[in-house]
N, C-alpha and C positions, 0 to 999 in steps of 0.2 A: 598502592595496595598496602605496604606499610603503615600508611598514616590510618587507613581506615581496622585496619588491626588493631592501632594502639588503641584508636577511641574503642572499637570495641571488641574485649580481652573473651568476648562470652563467642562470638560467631564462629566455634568451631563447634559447639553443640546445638542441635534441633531434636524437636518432639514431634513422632510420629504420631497423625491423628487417625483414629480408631474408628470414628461414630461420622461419616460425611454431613450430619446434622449440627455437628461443632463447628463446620467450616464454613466462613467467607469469601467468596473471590468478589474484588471489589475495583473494577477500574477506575484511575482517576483522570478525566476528561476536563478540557479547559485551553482556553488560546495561551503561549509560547506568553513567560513571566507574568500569569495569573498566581504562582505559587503553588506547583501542585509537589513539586519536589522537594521544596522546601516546608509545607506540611506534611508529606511522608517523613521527610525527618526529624521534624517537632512530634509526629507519632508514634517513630521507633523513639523515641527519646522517652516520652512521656511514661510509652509501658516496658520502658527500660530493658528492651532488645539492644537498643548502646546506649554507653555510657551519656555520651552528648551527643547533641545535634551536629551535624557539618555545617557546610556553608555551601551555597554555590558559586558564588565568589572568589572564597579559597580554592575551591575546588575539591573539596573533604566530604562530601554527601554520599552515602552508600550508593543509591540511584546511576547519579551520573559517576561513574567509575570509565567508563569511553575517553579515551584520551581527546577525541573529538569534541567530546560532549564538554572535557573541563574546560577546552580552548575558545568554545565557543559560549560557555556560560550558559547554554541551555540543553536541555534533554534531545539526543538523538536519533535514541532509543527505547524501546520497552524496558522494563528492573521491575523486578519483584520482591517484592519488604514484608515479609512474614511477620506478625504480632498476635502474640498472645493477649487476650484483654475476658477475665472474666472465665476463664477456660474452654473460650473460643479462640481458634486460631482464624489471623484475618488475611488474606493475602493480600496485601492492597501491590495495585498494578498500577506502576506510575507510568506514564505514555508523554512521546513528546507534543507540544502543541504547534509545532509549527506544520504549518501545510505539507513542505518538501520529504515529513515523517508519517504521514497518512498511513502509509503500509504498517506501521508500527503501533499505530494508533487501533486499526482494525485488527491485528491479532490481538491487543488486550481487550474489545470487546467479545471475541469467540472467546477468551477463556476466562471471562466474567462472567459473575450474576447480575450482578447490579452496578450501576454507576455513579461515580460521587462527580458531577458539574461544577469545577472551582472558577470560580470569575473573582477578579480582582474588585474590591470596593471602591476602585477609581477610575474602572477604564470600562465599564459598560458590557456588554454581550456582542460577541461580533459574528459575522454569517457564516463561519465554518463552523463555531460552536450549535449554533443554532442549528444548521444542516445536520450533525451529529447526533442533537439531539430529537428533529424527525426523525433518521435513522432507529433510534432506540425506540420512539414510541409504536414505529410502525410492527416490529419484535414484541412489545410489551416489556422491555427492558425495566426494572426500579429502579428508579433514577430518584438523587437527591440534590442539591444544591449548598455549596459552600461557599461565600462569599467573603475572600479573604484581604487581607492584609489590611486589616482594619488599624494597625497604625501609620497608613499611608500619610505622607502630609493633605491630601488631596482628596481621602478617604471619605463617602457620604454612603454609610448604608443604606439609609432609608432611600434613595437614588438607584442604589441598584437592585436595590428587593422590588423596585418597582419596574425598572429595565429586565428584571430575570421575567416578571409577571405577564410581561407585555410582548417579550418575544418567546417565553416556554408557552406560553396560555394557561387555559384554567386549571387550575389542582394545586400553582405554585404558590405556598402560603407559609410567612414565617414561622417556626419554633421556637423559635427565643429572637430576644432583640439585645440590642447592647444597652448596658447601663452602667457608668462609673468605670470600676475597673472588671467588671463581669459582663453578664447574661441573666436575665429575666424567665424563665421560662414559663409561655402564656396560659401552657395549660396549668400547672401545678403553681404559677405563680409563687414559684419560689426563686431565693434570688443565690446566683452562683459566683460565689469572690473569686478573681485571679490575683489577685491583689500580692499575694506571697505564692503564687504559681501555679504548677498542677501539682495535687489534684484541689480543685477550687473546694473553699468551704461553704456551706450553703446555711441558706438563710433566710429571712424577712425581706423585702425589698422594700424602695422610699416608695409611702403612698402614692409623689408626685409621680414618679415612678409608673405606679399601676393606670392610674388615671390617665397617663400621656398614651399609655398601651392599650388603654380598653376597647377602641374601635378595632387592633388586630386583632387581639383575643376572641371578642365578635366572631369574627371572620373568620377564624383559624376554626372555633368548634364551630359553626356553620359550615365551614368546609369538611370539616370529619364526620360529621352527621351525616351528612349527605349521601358518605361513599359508604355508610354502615348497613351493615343488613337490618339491621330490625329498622323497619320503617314506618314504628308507632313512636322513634327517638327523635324524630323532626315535630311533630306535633306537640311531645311534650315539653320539650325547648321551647317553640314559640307560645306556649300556655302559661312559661313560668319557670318549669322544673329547674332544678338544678343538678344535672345532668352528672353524676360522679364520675370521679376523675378516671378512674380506674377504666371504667366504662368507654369512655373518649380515649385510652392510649392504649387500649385492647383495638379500637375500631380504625385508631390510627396507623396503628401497628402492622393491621390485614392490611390498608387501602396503599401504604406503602409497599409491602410485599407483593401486592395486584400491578401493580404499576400506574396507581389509576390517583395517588395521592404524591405530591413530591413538596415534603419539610423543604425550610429554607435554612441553614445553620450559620452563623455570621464567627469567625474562627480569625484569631491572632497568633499565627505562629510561634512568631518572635517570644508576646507574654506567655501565652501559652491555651488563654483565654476559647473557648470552644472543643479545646480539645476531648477532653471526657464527654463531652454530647456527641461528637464524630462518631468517637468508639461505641458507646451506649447503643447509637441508632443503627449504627451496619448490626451491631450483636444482635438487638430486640425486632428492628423490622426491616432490614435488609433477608433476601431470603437465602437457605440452604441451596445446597447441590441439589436435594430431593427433590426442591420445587422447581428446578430449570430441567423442560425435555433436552436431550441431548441432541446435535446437530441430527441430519437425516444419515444413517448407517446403511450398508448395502453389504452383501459377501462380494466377492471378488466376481463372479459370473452375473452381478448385475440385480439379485432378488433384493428385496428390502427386509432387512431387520427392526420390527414395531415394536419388540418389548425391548429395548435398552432404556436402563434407568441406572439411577446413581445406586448401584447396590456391588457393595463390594464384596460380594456373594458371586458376583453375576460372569457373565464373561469379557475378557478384558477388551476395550475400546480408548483411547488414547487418542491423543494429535501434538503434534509438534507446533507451538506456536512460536516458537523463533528458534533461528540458530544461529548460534557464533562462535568465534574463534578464535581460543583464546592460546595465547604463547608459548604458558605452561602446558598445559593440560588437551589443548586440540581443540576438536568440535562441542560446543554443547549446547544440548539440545533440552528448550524449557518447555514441559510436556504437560498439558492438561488432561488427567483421568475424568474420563465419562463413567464408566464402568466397571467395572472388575477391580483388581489389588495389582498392581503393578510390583514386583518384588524382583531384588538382586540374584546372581547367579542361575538366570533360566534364560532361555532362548526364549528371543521374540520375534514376531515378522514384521518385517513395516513396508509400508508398499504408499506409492505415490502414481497419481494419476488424476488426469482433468488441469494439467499446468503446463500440458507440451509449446502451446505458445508462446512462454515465457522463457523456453530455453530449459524445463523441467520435464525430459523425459519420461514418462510412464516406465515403473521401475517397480519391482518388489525383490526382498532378498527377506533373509534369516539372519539375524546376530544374536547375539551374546550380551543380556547388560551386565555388566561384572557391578557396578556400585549404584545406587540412587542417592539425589543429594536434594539437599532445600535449600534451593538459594536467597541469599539476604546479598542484594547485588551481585557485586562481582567474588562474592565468598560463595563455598560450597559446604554446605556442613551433612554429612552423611545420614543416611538413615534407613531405618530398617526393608520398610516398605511405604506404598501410595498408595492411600485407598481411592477409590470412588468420588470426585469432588474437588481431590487436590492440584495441587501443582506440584513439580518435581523435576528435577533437573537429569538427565541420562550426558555421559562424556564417552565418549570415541565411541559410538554407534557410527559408522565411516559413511554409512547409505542415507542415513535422515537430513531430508532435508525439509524446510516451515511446509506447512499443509502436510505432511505427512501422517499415518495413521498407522500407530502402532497397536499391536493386536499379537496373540499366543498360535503359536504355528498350527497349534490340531484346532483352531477356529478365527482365521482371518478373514479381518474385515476393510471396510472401506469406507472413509466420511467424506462426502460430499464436501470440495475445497469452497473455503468463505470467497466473495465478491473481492477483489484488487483493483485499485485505479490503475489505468495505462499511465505508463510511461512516458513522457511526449517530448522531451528535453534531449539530443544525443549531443555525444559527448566524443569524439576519435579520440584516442588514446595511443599510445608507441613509447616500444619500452626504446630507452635511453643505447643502451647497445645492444649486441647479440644474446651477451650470458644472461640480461634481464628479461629474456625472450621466456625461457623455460619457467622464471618463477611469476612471471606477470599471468600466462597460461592456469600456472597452478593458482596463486590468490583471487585468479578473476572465477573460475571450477567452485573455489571456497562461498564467495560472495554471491554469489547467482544464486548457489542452494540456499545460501541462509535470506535473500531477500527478494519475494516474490514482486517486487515494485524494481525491481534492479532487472534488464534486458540485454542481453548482452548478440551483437549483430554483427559475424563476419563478412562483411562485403568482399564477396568475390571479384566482383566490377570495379571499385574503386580500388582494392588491396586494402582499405582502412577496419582495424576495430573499433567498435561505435558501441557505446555505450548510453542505452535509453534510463535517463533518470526524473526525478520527481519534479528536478528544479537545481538552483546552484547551490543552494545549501547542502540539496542530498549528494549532487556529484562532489561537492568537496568533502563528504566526508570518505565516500566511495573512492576517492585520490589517495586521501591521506591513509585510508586504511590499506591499499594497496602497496603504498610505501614503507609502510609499519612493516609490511610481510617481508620486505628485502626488496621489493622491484622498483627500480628508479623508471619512474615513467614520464611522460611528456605530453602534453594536447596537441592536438590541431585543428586547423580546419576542416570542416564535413566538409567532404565531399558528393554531390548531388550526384545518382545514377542517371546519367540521360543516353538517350536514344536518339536513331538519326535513322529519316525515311525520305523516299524520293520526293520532291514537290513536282516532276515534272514529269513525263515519258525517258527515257531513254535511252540508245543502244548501244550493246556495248562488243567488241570481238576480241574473241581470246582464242590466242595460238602460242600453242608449248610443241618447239620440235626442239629434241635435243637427239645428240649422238654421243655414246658412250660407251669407251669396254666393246664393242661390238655389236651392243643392243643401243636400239635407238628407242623414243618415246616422242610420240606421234598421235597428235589430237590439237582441232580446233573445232571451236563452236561462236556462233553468235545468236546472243541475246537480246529481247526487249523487254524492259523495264519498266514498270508502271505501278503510280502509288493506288494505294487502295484507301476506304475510310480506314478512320480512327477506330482499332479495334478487331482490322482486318484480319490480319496475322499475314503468313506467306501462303502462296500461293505459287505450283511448280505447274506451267505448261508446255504439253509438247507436240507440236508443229512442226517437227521436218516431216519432209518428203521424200520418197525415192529412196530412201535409205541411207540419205547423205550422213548419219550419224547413227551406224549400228545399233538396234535395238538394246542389246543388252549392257550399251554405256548410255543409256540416258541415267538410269539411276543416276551415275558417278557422276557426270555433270551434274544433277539434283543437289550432290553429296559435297559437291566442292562449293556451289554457289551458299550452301546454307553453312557451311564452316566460315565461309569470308561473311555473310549477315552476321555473324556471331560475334567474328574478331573486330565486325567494322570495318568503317571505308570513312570514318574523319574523326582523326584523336582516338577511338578505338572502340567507340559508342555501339555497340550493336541496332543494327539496321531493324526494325518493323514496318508491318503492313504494304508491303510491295505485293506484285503479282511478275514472276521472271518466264519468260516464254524464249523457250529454243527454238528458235525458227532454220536454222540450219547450223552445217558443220561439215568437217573432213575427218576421215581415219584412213589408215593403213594396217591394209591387213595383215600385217607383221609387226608393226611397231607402238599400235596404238595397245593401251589397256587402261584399265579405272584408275590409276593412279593419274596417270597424263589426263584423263579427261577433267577429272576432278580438278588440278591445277587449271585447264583452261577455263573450268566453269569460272575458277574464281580469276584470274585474270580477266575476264570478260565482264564480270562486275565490277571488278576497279575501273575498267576504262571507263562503262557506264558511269559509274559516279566523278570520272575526271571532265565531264562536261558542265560541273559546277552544280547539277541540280538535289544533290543532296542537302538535306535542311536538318538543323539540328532541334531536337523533341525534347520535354521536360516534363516531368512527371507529377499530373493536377492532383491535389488531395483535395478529398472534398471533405468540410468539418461540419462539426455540428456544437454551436456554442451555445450554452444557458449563460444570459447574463440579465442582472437586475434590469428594470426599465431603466433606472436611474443613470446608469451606464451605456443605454442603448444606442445613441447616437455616435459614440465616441468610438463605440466597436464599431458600427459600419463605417464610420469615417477611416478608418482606422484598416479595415479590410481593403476598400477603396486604393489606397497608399500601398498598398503587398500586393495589387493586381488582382485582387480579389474580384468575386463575380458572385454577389449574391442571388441564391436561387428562392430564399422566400424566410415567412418569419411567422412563426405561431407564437401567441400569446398561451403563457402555460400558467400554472398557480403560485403564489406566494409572490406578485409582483414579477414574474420573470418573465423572459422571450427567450423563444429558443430560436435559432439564426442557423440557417443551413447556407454555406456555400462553399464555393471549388476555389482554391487557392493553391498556386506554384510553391511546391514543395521548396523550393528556395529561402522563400519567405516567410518560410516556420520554422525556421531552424531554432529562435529564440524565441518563438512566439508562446511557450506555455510561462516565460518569465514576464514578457510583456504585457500579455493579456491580464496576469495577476494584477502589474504596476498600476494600467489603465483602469484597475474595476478595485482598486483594496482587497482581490484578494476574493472576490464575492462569482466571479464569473469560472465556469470551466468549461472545457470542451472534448472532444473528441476526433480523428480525423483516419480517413482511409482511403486507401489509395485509389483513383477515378478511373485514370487515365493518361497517354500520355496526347499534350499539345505541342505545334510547336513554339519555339522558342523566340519572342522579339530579337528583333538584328541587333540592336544596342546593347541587349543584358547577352545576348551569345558573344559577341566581340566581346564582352569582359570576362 
């Protein structure tokens, strides 16, 4: 934290923006060491928000401030990098690109407008980028393309502006190309020096220059023609005209804000080379707050709200796109304004609902914000209020947690929470001794609000807490932050919940006589036993005769047999699908009552299960996996090996199969890090629980 104070002496002041039409929210999207973080900080640099650039290397980047994130040299999490450029404020949202931070990746598309695609100019486009970027088109998201680290040794742009073209599709056309120590730019054909830095001087470029560029140039205005409305501008292009500049960067300007055009900008950190066209193009045709509807809004009883827009007129509408927690200061909470003006010293509501699955109870309460802040990382710089558009940071709000929806008490609302990937990786966890009990309780309470892709599972059945994560990257950071809080914790093995049901008939007799104090307790019965299918449940029947077992202790035999199914009858596994019939019994009409009878029931099921015919059951998960074709043989071979039982396989779009089958929960304990290994990363899946089987004799014995 110190070091990033020194670099920059300014981030205890911000500027509250007034007009939602000045502001940019701008995610930046791209696979883990494309450089997206290290272009946010060649960006605060350039429009001298700090002094210099960090590193991520050093570990000195505003962005990654995570102690995780320095240790591991890439982005963990979401950071927000506020920059003035022009007298727009830009919020660029940097996101990590690795898989196991997906959940982080999706809250900076809910609190964006538009997205900046950074792909390295030496490692190509890869298939979670690309899925991402379906994502945005199917929203109508503006998306652009960065193609950086053009001083790579290995660096070929013209390579990946054709790799971006080939897996974005049509609309993706360059803006500029490289030349010397600049950028070319096709339309204005003017040429941009980096040569002594930012901001570049601009100029004449070498004829050879234009000439090598004239088939993109071609193509760039064919491209923006195309998406213009006046469509007498295609005809007069192919007749000849010379179609003014002006004309072409007003039409290009709309088709990007549509999301129906996506610039290609080719950008050198390091030199600095691209920078001022990043800025230019979020200012000129990245779009406002005005132009993005707001999620779908509800009041708390369920009606829908149609007129919220960005008007900071309006009534307040909020969300919480992360929360974390910080050592100093507590919780905080980074909020993106839909609506209204967010301001300090008033009562707000914030109310959460639609995440009870995740371990995120449906909750609403009323607080107090005492300060609003703009964050530039892990700084808080104060400010007055948040209009309509912005982002802004709220601390010790104690009830918010991510997907949240904050809203003014005399008008509470409710936003429909964005999509989350399941969790598929768990994790057991044990705190180190007793006194880490309470604070492991408490950080793990912290972590679950702030990470909807974080699941937290107290197994009753086994004793273990299980913890469902992204992947080993996410649970390592999920450890180490836990440890940061004070809790010394520990792994272990998962633990599978299994079950145990009869394979066979059979009977069992239970007799409880005891004498006591002068009361005695007086009760037997006997039992048959018999499994039922897969699915059965229990089953209580009763067959005495004659009255050998008082009518009104059959209950309690019922009562005692279904406490011992419960506790189990091998290792401690609760018994399923039986069918238990009373077929006879004794009592004493003085000694017997429900207590005794209850003890025989369950005596009389142990016997039954000590004739061996108990089996032990395991619990089928059935999945459901999309993986490329390319991959397809390798996952079913591969299922086959887990005791897998493939149920069938549709052919889906973009080259993929989707593969349903039932596989023993055993054998996915690590299966969301393997399936990655096996596929690059290209394949995912999904899995819920079937049923229970039983268990081979060889994998039970171990």
């Amino acid at each position: 934290m110190a070091e990033k104070q020194s670099r920059n002496p300014d981030s205890g002041a911000a500027v509250a923006v007034d007009d939602p039409a000045k502001v940019r929210n701008v995610v930046l999207v791209g696979p883990s060491g494309s450089g997206k973080t290290t272009l946010t900080e060649a960006l605060l640099a350039a429009s001298g928000t700090v002094s210099r650039a960090g590193s991520v290397v050093e570990g000195t980047t505003v962005c990654d401030h995570d102690p995780a994130a320095v240790r591991q040299q890439r982005s963990v999490g979401l950071s927000v990098a506020p920059v003035l450029h022009d007298g727009y404020k830009i919020n660029l949202i940097d996101t990590p690109g690795y898989a196991d931070f997906v959940g982080e990746l999706r809250a900076g598309l809910r609190a964006a407008d538009a997205a900046l695609f950074v792909v390295c100019a030496a490692e190509g486009v890869d298939a979670a980028t690309i899925a991402v970027w379906d994502e945005c088109a199917a929203v109508g998201m503006p998306r652009a393309v960065v193609v950086s680290r053009l001083d790579h040794h290995r660096a070929d742009p013209a390579a990946e502006i054709a790799a971006c073209q080939a897996a974005f599709g049509a609309g993706v056309l360059p803006l500029y190309l490289p030349a010397g120590d600049g950028l070319v730019g096709l339309i204005t054909q003017r040429y941009f020096d980096y040569s002594a830095g930012h901001p570049p001087r601009v100029g004449e470029p070498d004829p050879a220059d234009l000439a090598r560029m004239e088939q993109a140039r071609n193509e760039l205005i064919e491209g923006v023609i195309a998406e213009s409305e006046d469509e007498t501008l295609m005809d007069r292009y192919l007749a000849g005209e010379e179609i003014a500049e002006d004309t072409l960067i007003a039409d290009l300007e709309t088709a990007v804000a549509r999301g129906t055009f996506h610039p290609v900008i080719p950008v050198c950190a390091q030199t600095g080379v691209g920078l001022a066209e990043i800025l230019d193009g979020i200012v000129r045709a990245f779009p406002s707050p005005l132009e993005h509807a707001p999620p779908d809004v509800t009041s708390p009883d369920g009606a829908p709200h149609t007129d919220l827009k960005a008007d900071p007129d309006g009534p307040l509408a909020a969300e919480v796109v992360r929360t974390a927690v910080d050592s100093y200061v507590g919780r905080v909470s980074l909020v993106r304004v839909f609506s209204g003006t967010l301001r300090p010293e008033r009562p707000v509501h914030v109310s959460g609902h639609g995440l009870a699955e995740r371990g995120h109870e449906d909750h609403d309460a009323d607080e107090r914000v005492a300060h609003l802040y703009s964050p530039l990382g892990a700084n808080l710089r104060e400010v007055p209020y948040c209009v309509a558009g912005d982002l802004c940071a709220l601390t010790k709000v104690g009830s918010a947690e991510t997907g949240d929806t904050v809203s003014y008490p005399d008008e509470p609302l409710l936003m429909r929470p964005w999509t989350m990937p399941e969790p598929l990786l768990p994790v057991a966890v044990v705190a180190k001794t007793r006194s880490d009990e309470d604070t492991l309780a408490r950080n793990l309470s912290r972590l679950v609000a702030g990470d909807p892709t974080l699941r937290l599972d107290r197994n009753a059945e086994t004793g273990q807490l299980v913890l469902w994560c992204m992947g080993e990257a996410h649970a390592d950071v999920v450890l180490s932050r836990l440890r940061a809080g004070g809790a010394e914790v520990d792994t272990e093995p998962v633990k599978i919940s299994l079950r145990s049901t009869f394979a066979k008939p059979a009977k069992g007799h239970g007799r409880h006589v005891k004498q006591s104090g002068g009361h005695g307790q007086f009760a037997v019965c006997d039992i048959e036993v018999e499994p039922l299918p897969r699915g059965g449940g229990f089953e209580f029947v009763d067959r005495v005769v004659g009255g050998a077992v008082p009518h009104q202790f059959i209950p309690s035999v019922e009562k005692g047999v279904r406490a011992q199914l419960q506790r189990g009858l091998v290792d401690g596994h609760p018994v399923i699908d039986v069918r238990v019939t009373l077929v006879d019994g004794k009592a004493h009409s003085v000694d017997s009552s429900d207590a005794a009878f209850q003890t025989a029931g369950a005596l009389a099921l142990r016997e039954a299960a000590a004739s061996g015919h108990v089996t032990l059951l395991e619990p089928l998960e059935e999945v459901a996996i999309q993986v490329p074709d390319d991959h397809l043989g390798t996952v079913l071979g591969d299922l086959s090996a887990r005791r897998g039982r493939v149920l069938g396989t549709e052919s889906g779009q973009g080259g993929r199969t989707l593969v349903r089958a039932e596989v023993p929960a055993a054998e996915l304990l690590r299966y969301a890090i393997d399936l990655r290994s096996m596929t690059s990363g290209t394949a995912t899946f999904t899995r819920r629980h079937a049923r229970f089987e039983p268990m081979p004799e060889g994998v039970a014995a171990r």
